[in-house]
DSSP file (Angstrom, degrees, kcal/mol; ACC not computed):
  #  RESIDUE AA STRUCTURE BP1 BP2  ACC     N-H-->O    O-->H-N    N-H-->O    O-->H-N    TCO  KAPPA ALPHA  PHI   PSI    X-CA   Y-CA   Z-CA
    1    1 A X              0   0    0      0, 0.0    43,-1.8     0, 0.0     2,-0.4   0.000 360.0 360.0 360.0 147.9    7.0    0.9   15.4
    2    2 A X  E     -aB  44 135A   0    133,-2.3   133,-2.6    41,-0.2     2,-0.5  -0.972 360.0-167.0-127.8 140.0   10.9    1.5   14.7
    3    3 A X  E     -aB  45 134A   0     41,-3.4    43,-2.9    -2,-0.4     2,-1.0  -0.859  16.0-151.4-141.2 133.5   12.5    3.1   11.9
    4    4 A X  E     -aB  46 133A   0    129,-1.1   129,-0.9    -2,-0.5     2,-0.5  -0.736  12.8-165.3 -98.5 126.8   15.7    3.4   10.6
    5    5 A X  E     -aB  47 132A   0     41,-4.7    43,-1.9    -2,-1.0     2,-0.6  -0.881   6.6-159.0-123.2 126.2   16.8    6.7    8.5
    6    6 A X  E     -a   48   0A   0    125,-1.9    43,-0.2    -2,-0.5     2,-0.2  -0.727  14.0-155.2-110.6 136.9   19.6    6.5    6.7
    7    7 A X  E     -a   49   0A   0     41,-2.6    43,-1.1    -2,-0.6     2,-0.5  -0.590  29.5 -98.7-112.8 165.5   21.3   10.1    5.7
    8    8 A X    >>> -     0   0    0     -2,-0.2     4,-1.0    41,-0.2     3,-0.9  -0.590  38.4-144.7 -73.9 127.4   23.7   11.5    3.1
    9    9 A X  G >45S+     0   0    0     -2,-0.5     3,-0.5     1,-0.2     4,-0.3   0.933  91.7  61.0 -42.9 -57.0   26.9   11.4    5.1
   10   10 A X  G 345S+     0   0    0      1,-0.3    -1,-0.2     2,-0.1    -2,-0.1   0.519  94.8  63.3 -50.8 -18.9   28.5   14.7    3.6
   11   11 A X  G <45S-     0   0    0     -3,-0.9    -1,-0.3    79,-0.0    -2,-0.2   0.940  99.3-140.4 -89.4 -49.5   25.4   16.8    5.0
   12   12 A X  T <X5 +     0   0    0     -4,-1.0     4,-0.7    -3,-0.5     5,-0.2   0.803  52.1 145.6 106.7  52.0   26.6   15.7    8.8
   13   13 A X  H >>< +     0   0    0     -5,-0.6     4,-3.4    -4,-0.3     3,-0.7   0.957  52.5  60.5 -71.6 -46.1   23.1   15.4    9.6
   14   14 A X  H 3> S+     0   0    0      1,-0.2     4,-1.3     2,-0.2     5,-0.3   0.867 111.6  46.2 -41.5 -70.1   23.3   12.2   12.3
   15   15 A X  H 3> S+     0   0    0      1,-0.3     4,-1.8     2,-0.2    -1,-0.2   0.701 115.0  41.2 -38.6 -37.7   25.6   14.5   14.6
   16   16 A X  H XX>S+     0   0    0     -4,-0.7     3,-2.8    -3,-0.7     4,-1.0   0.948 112.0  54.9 -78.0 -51.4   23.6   17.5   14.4
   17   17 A X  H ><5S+     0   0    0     -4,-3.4     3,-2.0     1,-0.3    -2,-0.2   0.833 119.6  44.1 -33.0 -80.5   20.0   15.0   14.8
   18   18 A X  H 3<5S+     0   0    0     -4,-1.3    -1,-0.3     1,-0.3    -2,-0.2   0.625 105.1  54.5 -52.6 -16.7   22.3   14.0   18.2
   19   19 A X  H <<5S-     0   0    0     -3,-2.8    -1,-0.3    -4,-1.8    -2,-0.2   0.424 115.1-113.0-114.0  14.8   23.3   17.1   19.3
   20   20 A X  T <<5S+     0   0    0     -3,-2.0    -3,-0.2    -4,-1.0     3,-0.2   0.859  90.7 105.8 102.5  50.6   19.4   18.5   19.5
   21   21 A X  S   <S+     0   0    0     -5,-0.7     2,-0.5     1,-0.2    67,-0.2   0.456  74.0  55.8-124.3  -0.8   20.1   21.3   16.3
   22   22 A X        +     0   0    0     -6,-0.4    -2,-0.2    -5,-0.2    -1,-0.2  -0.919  64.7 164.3-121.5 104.7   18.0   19.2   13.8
   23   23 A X        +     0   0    0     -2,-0.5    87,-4.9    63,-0.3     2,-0.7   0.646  59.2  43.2 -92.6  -7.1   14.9   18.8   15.2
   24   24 A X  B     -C  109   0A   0     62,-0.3     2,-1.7    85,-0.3    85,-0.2  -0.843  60.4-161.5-113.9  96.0   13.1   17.7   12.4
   25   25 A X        -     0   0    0     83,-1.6     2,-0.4    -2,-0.7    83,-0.4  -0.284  17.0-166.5 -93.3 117.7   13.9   15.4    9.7
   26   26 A X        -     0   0    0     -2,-1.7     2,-0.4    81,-0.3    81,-0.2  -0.751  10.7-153.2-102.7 156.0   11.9   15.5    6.4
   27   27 A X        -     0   0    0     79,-0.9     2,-0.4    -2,-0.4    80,-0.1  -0.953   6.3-150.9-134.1 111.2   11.5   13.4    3.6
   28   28 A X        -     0   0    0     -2,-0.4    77,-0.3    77,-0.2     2,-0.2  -0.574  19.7-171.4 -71.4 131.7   10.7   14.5    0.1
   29   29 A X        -     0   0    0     75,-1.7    74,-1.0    -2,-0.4    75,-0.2  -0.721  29.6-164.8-132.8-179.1    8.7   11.8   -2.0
   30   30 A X  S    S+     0   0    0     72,-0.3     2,-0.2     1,-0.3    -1,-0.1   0.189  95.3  11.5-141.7 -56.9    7.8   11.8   -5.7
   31   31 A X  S    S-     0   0    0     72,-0.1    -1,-0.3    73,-0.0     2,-0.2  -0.903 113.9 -74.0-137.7 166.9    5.1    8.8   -4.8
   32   32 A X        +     0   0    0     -2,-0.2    35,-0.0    -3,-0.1    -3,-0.0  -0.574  64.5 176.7 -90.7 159.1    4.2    8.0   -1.3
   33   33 A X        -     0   0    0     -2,-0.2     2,-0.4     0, 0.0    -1,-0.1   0.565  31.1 -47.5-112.7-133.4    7.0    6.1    0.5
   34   34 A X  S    S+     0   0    0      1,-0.1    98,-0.1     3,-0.0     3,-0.1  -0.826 119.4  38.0-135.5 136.8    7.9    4.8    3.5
   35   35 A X  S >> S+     0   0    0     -2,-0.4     3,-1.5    -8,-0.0     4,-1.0  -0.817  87.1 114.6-110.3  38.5    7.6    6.4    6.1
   36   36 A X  T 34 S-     0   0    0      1,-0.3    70,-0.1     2,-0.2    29,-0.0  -0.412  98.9  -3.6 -62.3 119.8    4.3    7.9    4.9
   37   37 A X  T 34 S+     0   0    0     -2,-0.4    -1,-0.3     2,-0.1    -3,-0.0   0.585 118.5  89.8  61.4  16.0    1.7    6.7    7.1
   38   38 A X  T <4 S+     0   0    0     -3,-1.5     2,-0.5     2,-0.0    -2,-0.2   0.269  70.1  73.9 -86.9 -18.3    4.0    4.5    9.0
   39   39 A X     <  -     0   0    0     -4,-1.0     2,-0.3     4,-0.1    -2,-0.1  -0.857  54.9-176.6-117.4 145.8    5.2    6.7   11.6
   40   40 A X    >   -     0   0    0     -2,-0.5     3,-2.5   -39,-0.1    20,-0.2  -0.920  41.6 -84.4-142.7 166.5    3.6    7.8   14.4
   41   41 A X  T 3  S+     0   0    0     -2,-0.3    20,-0.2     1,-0.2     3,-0.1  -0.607 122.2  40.6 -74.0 146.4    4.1   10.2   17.6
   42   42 A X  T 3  S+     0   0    0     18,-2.1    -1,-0.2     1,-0.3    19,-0.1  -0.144  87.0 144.6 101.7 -34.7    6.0    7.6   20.0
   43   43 A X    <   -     0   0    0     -3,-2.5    17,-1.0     1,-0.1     2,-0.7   0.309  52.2-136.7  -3.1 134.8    8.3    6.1   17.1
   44   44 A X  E     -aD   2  59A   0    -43,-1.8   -41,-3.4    15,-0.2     2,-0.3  -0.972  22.5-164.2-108.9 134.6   11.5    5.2   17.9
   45   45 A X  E     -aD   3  58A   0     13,-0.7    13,-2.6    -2,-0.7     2,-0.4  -0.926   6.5-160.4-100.1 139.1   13.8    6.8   14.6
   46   46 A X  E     -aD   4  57A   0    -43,-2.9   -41,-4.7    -2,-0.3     2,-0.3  -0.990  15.5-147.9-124.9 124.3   17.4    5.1   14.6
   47   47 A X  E     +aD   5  56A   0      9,-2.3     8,-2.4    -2,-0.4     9,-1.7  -0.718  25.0 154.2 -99.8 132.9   19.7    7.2   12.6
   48   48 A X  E     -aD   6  54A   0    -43,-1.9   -41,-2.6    -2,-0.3     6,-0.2  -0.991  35.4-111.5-153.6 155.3   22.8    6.6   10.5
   49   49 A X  E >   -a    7   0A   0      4,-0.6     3,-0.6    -2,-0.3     2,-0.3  -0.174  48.2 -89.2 -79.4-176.8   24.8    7.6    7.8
   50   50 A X  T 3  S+     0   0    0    -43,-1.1    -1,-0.1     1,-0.2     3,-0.1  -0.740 116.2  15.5 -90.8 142.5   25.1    5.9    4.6
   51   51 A X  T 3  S+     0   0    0     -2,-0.3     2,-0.4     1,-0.2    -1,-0.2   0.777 114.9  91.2  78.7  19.1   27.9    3.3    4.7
   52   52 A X  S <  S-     0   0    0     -3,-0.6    -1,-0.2    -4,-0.0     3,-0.1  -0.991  79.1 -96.5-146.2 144.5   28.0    3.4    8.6
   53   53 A X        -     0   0    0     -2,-0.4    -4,-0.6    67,-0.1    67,-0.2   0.007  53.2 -80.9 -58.4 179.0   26.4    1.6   11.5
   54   54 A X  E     +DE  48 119A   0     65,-3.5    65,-0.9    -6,-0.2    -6,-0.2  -0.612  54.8 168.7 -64.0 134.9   23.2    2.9   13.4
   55   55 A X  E     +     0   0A   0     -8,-2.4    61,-1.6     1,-0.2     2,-0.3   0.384  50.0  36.8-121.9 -12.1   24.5    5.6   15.9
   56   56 A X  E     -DE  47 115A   0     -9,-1.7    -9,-2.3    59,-0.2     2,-0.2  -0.959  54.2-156.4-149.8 143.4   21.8    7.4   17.4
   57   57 A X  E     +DE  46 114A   0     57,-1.0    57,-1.1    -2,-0.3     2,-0.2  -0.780  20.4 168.0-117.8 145.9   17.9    6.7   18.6
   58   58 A X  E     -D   45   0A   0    -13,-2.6   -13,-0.7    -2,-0.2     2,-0.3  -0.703  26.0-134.3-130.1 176.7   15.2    9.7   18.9
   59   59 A X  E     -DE  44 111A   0     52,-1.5    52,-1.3    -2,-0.2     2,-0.3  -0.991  24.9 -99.6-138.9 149.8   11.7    9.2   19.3
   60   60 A X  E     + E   0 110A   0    -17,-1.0   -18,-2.1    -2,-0.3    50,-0.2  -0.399  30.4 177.3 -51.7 103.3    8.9   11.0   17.4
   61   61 A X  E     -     0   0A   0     48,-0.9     2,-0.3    -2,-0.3    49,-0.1   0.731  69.7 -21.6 -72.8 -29.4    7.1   14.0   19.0
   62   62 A X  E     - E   0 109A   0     47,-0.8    47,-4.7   -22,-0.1     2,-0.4  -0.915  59.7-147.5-169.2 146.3    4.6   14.9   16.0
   63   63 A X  E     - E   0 108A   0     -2,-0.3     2,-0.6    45,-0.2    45,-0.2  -0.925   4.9-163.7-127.8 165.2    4.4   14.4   12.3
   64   64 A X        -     0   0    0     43,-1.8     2,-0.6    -2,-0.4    43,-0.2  -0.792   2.2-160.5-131.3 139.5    3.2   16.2    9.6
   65   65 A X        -     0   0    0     -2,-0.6     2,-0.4    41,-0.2    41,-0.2  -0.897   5.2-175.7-141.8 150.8    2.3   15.2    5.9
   66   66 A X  B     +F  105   0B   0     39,-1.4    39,-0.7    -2,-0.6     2,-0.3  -0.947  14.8 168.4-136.3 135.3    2.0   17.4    3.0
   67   67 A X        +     0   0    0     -2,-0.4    37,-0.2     1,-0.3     3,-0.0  -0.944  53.9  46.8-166.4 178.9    1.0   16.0    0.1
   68   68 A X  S    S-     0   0    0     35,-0.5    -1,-0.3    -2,-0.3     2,-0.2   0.992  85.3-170.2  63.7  79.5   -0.3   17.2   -3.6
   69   69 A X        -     0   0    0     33,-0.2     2,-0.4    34,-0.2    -1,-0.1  -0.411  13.8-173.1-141.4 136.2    3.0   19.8   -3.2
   70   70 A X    >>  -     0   0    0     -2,-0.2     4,-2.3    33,-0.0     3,-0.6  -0.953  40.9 -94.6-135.3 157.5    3.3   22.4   -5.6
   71   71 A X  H 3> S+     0   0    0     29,-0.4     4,-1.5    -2,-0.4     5,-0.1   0.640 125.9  46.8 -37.3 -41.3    6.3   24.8   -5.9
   72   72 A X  H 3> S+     0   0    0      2,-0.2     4,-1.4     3,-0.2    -1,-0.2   0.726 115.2  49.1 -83.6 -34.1    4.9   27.8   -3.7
   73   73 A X  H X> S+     0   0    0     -3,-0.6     3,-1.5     2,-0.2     4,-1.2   0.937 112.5  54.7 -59.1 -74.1    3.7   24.9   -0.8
   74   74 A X  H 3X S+     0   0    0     -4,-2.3     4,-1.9     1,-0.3    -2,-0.2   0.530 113.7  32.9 -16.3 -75.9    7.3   23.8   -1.4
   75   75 A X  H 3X S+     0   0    0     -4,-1.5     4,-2.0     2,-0.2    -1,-0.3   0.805 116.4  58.7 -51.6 -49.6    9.0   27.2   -0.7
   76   76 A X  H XX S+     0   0    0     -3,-1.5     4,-2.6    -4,-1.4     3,-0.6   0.989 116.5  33.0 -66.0 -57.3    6.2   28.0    2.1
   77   77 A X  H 3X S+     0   0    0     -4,-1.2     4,-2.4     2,-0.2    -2,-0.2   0.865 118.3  53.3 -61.2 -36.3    7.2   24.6    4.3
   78   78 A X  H 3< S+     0   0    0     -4,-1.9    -1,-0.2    -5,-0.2    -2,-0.2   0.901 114.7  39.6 -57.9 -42.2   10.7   25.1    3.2
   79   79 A X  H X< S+     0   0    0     -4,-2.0     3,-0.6    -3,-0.6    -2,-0.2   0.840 118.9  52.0 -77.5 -44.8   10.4   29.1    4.7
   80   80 A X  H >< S+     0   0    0     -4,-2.6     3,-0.8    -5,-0.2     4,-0.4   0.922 113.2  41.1 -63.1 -64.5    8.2   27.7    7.9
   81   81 A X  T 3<>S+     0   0    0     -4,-2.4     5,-2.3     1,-0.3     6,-1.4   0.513 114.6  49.4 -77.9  -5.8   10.8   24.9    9.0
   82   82 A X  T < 5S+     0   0    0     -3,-0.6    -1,-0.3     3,-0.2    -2,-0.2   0.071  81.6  82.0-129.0  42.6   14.1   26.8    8.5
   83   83 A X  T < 5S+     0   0    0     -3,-0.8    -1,-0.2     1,-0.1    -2,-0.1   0.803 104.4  36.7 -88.7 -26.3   13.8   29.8   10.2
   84   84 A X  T   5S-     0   0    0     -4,-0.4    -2,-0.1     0, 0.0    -1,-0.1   0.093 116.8-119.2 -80.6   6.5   14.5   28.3   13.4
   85   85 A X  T   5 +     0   0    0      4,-0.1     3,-0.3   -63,-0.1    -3,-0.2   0.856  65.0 149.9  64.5  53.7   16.9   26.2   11.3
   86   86 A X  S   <S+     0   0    0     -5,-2.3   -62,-0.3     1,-0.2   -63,-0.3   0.998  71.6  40.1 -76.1 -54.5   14.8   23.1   12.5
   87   87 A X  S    S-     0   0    0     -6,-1.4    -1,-0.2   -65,-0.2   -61,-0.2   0.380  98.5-141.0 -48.2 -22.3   15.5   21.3    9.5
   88   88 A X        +     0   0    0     -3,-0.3     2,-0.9   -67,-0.2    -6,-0.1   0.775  39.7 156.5 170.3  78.4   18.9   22.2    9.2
   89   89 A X    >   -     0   0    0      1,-0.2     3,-0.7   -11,-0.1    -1,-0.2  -0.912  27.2-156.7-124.3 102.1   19.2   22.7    5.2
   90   90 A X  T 3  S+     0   0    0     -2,-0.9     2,-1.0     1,-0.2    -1,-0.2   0.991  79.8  25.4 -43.8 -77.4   21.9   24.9    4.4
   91   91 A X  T >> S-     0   0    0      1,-0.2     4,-2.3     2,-0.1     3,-1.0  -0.538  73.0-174.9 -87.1  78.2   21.5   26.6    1.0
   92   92 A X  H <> S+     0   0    0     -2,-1.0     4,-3.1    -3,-0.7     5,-0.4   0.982  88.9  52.1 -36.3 -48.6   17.1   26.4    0.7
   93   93 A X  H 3> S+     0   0    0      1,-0.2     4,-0.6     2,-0.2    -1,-0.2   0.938 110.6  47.2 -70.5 -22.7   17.2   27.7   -2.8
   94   94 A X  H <> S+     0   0    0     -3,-1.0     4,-1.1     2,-0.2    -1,-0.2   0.781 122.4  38.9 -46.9 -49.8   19.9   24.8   -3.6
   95   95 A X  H  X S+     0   0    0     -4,-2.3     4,-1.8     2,-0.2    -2,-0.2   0.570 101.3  62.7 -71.3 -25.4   17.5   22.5   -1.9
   96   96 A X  H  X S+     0   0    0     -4,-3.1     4,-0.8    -5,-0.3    -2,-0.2   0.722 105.0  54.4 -84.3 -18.7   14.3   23.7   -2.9
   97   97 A X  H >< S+     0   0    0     -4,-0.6     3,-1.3    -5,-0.4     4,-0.3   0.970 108.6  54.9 -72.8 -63.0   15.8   22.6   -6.9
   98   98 A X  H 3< S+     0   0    0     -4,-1.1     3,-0.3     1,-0.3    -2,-0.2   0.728 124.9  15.5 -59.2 -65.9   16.3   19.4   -5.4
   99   99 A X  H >< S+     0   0    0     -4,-1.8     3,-0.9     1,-0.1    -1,-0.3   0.028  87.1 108.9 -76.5   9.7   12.7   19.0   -4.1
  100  100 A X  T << S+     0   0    0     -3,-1.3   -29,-0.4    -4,-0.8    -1,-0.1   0.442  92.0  39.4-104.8 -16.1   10.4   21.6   -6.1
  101  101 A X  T 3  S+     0   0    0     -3,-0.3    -1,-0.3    -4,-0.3     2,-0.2   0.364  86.6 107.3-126.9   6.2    8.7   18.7   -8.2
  102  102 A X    <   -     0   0    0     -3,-0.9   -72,-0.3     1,-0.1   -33,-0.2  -0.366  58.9-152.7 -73.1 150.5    8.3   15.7   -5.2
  103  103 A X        +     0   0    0    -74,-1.0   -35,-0.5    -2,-0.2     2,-0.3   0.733  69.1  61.5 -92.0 -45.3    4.5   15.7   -4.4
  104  104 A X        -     0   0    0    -75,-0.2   -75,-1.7   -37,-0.2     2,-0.4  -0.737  57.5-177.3-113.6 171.7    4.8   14.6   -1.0
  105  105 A X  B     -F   66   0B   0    -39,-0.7   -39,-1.4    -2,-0.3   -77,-0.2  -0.786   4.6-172.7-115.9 146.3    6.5   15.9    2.2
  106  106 A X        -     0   0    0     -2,-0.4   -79,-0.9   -41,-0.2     2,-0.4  -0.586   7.0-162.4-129.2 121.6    6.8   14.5    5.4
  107  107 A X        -     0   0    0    -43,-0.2   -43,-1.8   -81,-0.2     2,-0.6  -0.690   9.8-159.0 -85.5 144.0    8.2   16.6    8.3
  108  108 A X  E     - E   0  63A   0    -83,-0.4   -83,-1.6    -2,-0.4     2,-0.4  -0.876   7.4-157.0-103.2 103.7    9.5   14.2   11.5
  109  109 A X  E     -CE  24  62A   0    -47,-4.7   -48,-0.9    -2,-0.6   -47,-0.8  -0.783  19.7-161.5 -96.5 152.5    9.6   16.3   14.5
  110  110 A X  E     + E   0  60A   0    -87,-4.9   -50,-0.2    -2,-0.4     2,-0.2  -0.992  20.2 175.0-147.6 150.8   12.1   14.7   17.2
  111  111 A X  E     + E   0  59A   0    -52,-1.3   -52,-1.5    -2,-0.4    -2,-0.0  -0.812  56.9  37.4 152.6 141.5   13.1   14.6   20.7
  112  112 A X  E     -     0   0A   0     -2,-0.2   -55,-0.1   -54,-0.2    -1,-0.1   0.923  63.2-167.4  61.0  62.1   15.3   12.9   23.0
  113  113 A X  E     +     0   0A   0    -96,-0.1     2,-0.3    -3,-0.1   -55,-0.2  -0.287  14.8 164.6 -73.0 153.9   18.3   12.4   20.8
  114  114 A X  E     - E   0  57A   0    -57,-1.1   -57,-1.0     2,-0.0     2,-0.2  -0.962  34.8-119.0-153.6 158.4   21.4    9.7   22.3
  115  115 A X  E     - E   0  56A   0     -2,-0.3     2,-0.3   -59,-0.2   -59,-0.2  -0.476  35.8-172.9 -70.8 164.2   24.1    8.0   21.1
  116  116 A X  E     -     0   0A   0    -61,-1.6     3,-0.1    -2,-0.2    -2,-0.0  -0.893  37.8 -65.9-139.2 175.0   24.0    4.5   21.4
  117  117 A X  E     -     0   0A   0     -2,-0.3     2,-0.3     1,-0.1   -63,-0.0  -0.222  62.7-117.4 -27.4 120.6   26.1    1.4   20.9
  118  118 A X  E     +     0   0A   0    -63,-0.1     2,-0.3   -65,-0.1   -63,-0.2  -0.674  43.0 171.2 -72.7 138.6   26.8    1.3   17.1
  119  119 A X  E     - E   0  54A   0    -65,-0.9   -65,-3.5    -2,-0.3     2,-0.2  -0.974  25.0-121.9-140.4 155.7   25.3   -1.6   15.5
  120  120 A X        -     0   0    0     -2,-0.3    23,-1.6   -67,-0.2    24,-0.7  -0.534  19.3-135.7 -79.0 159.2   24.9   -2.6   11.8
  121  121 A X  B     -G  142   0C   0     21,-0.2     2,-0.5    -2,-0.2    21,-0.2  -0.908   9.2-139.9-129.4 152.1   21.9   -3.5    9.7
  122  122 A X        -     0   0    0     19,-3.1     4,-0.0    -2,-0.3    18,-0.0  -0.890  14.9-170.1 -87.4 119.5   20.9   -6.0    7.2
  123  123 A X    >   +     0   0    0     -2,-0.5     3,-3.1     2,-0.1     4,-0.2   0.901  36.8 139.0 -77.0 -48.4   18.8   -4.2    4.3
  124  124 A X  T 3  S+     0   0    0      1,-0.3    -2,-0.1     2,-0.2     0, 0.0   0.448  80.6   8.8  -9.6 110.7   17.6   -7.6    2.5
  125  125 A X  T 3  S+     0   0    0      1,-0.1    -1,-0.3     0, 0.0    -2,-0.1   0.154 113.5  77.3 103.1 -39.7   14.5   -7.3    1.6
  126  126 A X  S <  S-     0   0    0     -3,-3.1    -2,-0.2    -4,-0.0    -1,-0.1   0.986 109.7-106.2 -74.6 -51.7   13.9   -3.1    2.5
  127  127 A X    >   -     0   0    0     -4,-0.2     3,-2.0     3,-0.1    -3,-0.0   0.298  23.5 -99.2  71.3 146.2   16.1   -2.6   -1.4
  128  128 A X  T 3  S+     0   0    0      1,-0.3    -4,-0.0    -2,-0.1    -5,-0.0   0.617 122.1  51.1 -61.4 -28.0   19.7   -1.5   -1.4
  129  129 A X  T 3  S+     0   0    0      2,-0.0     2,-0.6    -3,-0.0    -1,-0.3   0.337  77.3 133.2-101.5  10.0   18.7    2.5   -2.3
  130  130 A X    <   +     0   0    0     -3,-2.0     3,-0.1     1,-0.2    -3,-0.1  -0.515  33.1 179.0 -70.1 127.9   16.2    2.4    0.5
  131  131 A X        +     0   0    0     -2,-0.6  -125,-1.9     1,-0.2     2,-0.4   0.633  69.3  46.8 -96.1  -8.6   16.8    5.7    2.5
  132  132 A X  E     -B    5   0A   0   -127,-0.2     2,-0.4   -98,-0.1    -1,-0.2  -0.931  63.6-169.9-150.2 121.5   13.9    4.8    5.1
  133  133 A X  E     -B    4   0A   0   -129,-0.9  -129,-1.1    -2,-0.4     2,-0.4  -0.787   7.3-174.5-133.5 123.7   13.0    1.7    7.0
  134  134 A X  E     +B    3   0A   0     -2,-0.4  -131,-0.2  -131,-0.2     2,-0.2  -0.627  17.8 157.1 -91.2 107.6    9.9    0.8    9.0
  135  135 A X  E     -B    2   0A   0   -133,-2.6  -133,-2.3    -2,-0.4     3,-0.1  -0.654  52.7-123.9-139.6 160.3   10.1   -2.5   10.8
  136  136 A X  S    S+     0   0    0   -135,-0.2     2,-0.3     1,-0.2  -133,-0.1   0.370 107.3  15.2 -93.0  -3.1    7.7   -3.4   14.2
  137  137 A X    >   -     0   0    0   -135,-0.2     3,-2.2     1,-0.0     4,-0.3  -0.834  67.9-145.4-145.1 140.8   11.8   -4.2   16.1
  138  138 A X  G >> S+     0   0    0      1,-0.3     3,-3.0    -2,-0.3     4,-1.0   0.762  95.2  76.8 -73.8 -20.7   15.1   -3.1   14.7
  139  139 A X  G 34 S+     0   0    0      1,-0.2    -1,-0.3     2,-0.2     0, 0.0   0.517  78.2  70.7 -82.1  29.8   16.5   -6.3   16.0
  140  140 A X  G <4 S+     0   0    0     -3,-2.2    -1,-0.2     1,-0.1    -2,-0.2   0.778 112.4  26.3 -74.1 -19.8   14.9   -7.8   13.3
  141  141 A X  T <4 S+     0   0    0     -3,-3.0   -19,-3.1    -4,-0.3     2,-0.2   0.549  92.9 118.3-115.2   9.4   17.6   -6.1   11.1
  142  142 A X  B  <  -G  121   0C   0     -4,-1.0   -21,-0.2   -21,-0.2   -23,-0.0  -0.562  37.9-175.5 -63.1 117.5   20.4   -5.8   13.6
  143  143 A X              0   0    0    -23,-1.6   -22,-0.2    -2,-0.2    -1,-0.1   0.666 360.0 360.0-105.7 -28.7   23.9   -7.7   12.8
  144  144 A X              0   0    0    -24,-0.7   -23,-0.1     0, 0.0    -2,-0.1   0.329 360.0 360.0-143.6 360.0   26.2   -7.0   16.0
């Protein structure tokens, strides 16, 4: 399977995801989402900002899924994943309001980060506020 995750530009995630200091990307859910039970170790994750082509491919070493999340799980996975800054969430207590009421978790651990060729995607069909999409080839949604 291949998966696209598209990040808030202004955090500078892709770069650090490409330059091996965010080894781990998580996703906070409310209900489960994609890529809950969609991803697996082997994945290839293609990373991008929002508003930007695809620039960089990992692939999935292990995932992890949390779910029925209460405020003290919150804080515990939030304290677990950033002491080694894997996650690479500047202000936790800033972040933990963001997330403190989501239900689900899932952390992405990842390995072998590269640049690649930038290419663009078609969304059609995924919806326009999708931050994560899980397709069996990316060139299905690839435009140059």
């Amino acid at each position: 399977m291949e998966h696209v995750a598209i990040m808030n530009k202004s955090w500078n995630l892709v770069e650090r995801v490409l330059l091996g200091e965010k080894t781990i990307e998580s996703r906070w859910y409310q209900t489960k989402r994609s890529p809950w039970n969609n991803i697996k170790i082997g994945d290839t994750v293609y990373f991008k900002n929002s508003g930007e082509p695809v620039t960089v491919k990992t692939y999935v070493k292990r995932v992890i899924q949390y779910s029925n999340l209460t405020p003290n799980k919150i804080k515990s996975i939030l304290h677990e994943y950033s002491l080694n800054d894997e996650i690479c969430i500047k202000d936790i207590p800033n972040f933990f309001n963001l997330v403190k009421d989501k239900e689900y978790c899932i952390l992405i651990a990842l390995e072998k980060p590269i640049r690649i060729k930038p290419f663009n995607i078609d969304k059609k069909g995924f919806g326009n506020m999708s931050a994560w999409i899980c397709m069996e080839d990316v060139k299905k949604i690839k435009i140059n």
